[in-house]
C-alpha positions in Angstrom: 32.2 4.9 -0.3 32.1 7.5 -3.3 29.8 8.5 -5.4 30.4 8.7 -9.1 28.3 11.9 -10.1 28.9 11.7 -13.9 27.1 8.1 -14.0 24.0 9.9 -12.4 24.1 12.4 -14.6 24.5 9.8 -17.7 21.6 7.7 -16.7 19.2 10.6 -15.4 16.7 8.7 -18.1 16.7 5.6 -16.9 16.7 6.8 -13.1 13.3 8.6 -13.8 12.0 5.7 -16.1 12.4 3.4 -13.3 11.4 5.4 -10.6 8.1 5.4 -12.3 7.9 1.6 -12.8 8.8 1.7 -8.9 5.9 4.1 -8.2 3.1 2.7 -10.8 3.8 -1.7 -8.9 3.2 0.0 -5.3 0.4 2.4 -6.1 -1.5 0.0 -8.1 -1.0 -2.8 -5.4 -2.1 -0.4 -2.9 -5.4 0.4 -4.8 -5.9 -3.4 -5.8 -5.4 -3.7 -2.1 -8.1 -1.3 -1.2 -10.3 -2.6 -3.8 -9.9 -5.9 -1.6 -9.8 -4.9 2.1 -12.5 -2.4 2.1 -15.7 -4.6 1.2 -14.2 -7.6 3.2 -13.5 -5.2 6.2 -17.5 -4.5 6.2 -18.5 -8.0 6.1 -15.8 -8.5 8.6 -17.6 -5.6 10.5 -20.8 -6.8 10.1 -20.8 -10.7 10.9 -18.4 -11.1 14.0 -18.1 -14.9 13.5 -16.2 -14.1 10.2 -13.8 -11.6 11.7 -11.8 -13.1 12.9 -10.9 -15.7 9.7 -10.6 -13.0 7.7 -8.3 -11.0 10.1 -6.5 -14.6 10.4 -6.4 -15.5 6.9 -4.4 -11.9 6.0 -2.0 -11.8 8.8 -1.5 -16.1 7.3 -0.8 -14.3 4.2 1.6 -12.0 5.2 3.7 -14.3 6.7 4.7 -15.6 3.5 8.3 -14.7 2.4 8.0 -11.9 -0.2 10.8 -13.8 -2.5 8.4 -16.9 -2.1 5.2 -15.5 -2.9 6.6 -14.0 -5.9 8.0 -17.9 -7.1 5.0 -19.2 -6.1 3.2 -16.6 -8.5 5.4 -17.5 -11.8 3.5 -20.5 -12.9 0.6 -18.9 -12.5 1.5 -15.3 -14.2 5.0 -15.7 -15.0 7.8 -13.0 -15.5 5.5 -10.1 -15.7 4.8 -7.1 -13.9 1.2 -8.6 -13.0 3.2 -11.0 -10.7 4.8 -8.3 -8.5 1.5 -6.4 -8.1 0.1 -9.6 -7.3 2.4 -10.4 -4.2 2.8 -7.1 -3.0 -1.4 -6.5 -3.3 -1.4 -9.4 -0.9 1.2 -7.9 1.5 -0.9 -4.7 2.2 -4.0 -7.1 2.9 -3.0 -7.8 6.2 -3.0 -3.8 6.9 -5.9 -2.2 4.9 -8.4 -4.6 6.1 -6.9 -4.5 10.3 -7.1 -0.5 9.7 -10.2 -0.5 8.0 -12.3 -2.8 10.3 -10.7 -1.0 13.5 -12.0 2.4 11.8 -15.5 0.8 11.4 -15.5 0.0 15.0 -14.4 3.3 16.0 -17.5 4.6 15.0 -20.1 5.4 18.1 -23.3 3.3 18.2 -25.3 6.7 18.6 -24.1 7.7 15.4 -25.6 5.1 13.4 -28.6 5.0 15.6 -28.9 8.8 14.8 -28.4 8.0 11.2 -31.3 5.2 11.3 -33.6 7.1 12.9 -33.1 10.4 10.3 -34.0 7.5 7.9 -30.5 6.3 6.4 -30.6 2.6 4.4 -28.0 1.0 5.4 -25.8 1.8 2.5 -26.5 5.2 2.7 -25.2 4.9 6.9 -22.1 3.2 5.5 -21.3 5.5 2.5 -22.4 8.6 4.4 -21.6 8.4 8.1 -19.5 5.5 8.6 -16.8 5.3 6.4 -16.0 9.1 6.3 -15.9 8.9 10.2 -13.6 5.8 10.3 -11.2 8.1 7.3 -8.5 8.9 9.8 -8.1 5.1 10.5 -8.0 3.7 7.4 -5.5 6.2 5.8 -3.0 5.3 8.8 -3.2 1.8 6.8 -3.2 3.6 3.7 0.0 5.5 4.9 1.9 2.7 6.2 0.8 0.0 3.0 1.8 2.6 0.6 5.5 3.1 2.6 5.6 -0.6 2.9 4.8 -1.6 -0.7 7.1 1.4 -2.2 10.3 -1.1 0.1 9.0 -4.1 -1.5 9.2 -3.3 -4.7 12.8 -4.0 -5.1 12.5 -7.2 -3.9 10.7 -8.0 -7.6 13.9 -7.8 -9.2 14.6 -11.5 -8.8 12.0 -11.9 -10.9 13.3 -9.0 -13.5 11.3 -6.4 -12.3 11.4 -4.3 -9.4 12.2 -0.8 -10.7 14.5 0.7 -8.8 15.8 -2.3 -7.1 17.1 -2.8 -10.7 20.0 -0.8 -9.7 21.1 -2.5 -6.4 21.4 -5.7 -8.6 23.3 -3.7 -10.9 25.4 -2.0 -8.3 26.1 -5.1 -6.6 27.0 -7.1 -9.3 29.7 -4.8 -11.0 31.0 -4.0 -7.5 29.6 -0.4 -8.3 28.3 1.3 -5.6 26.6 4.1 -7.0 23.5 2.4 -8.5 22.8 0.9 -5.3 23.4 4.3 -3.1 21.0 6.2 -6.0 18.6 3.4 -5.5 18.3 3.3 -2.4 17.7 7.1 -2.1 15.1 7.3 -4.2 13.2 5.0 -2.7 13.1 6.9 0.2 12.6 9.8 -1.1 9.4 8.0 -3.1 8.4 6.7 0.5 8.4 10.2 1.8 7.0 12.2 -1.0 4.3 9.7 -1.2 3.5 9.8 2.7 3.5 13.4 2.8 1.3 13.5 -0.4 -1.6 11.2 1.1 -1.3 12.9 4.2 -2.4 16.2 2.7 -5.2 13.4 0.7 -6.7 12.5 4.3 -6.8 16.5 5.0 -9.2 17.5 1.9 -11.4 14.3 2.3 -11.7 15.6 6.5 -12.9 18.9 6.1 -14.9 18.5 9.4 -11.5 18.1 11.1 -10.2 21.4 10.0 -13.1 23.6 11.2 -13.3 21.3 14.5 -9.1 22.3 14.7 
């Protein structure tokens, strides 16, 4: 399998346009996803006998096929970029809210009993003590949503998006295989450069961590 190098160079605009598009569906999922997880993870936290529903209910969810959630979507928002967001904000459900309630729970008892008795509202305990101890946790799920959403993508196409899995489509239909090969490095390379960059995220919001190291 060869690579035709002068096509790369040719279509260098349309590589980086859609390699943006790619970028912008997953990262807006994943913050739409966050948006969603992070107050349900607490009530989750909170009221036991609504864990595990909740816990149910997203792992339900992700069960769904990806190509079928993405039909299912079209009467509702059509051909539209608003439909992939919507199905792949639903895949990273079932990991942002396990991640986030496991981090909750990961925080010691005598921590928030320390925090109560210095005088803490609740809020203040959850904004202040709990959630920045539970961090490491919920940017695993963070990490791995982002990774997972950036592979999804591409599966948009059949509905005429999916950014770069525009080009496998392409590829496979002209029996051309250097779309698809240039897709399918990019994506990777999106994957990792995107890991690598929330990685260093979680290390400037841990601070504690580093002097601790």
């Amino acid at each position: 399998m060869t690579i035709d190098w002068s096509w790369i160079s040719s279509h260098t605009d349309d590589l980086t346009t859609l390699t943006i598009s790619h970028l912008q569906a997953a990262l807006t999922a994943v913050f739409l996803g966050l948006l969603i997880s992070l107050p349900l993870a607490v009530l989750a936290h909170r009221v036991r006998p609504l864990r595990g529903f909740l816990l149910g209910l997203s792992n339900v969810l992700f069960t769904i096929p990806s190509i079928a959630i993405f039909v299912l979507l079209l009467p509702v928002s059509g051909l539209t970029r608003t439909t992939t967001v919507i199905g792949l904000t639903v895949y990273t459900l079932v990991v942002l809210l396990r991640n986030t309630v496991e981090g909750l729970d990961s925080v010691p008892a005598k921590t928030k009993e320390a925090a109560k008795a210095m005088g803490a509202r609740p809020l203040r305990t959850l904004l202040t003590v709990e959630f920045p101890l539970a961090l490491p946790v919920i940017m695993a799920g963070v990490r791995i949503a982002t990774v997972m959403s950036i592979s999804l993508v591409s599966v948009a196409t059949y509905i005429g998006d999916g950014g770069l899995g525009q080009l496998f489509t392409d590829g496979f239909q002209r029996n051309f295989p250097t779309p698809v090969i240039a897709g399918v490095v990019l994506t990777i390379l999106l994957a990792v450069v995107a890991d690598a960059a929330l990685v260093g995220v979680q290390y400037l919001l841990t601070p504690w961590k580093r002097r601790r190291a």
